[in-house]
C-alpha positions in Angstrom: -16.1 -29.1 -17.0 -18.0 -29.1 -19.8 -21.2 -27.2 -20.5 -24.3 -26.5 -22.3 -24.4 -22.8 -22.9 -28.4 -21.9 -24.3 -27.9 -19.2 -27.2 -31.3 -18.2 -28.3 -30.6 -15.0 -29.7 -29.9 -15.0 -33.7 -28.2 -11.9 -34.6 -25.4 -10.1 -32.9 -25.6 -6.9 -30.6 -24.6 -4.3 -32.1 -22.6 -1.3 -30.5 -20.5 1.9 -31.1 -17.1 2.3 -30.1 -14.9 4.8 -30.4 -17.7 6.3 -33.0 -17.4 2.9 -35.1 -20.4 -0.1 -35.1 -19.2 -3.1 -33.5 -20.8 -6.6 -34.1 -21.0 -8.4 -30.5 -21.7 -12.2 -31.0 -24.6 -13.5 -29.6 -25.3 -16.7 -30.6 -21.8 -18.4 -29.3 -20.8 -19.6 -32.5 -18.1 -17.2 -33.9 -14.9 -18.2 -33.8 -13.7 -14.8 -33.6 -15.0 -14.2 -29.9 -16.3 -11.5 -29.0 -17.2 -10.1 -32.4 -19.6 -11.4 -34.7 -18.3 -13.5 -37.8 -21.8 -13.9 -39.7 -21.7 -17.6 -38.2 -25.1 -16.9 -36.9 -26.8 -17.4 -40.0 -27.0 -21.0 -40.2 -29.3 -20.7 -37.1 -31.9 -18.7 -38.8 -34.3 -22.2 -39.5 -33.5 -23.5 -36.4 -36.7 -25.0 -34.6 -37.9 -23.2 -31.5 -38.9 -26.0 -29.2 -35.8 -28.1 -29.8 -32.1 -27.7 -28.6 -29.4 -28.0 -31.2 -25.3 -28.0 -30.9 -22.6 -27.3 -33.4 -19.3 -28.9 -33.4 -16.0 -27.0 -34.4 -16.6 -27.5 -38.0 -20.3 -26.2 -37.2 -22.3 -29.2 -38.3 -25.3 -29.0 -36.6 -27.3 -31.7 -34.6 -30.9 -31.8 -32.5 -30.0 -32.8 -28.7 -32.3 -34.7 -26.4 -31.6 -34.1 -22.7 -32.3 -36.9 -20.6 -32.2 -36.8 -16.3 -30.4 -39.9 -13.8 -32.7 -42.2 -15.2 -32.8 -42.1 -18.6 -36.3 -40.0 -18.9 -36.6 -37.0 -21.2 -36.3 -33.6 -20.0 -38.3 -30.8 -21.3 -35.9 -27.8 -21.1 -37.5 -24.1 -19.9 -38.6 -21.8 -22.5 -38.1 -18.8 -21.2 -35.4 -16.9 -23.4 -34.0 -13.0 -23.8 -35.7 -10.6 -25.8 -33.7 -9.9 -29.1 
């Protein structure tokens, strides 16, 4: 099943391991899962109120969710402290 996973965060976590700094990703993108690959970047002028998705070459587009009937559907704002 397919899903839409909401990412709002726009930098990775960062933790130490081991006594090195590890790069977690946080905004889905990386293609090196679970570290950070600097893919994140390309998010940073991203609009707030609207809802975006990359594909696997990471081109970007704005999505418009829509319910049964074909009305728009405002999505829920609430998002986790960076």
């Amino acid at each position: 099943m397919a899903r839409i996973v909401r990412c709002d965060r726009s930098r990775p976590f960062l933790i130490q391991v081991g006594g090195q700094n590890v790069a977690i990703c946080a905004c889905g993108l990386s293609k090196n899962k679970p570290y950070c690959d600097g893919t994140h970047k390309i998010t940073r002028d991203e609009e707030p109120e609207k809802l975006y998705a990359y594909d696997d070459q990471r081109n970007r587009s704005v999505v418009q969710v829509k319910d049964e009937e074909g009305n728009a559907v405002n999505l829920p704002s609430e998002t986790l402290a960076d």
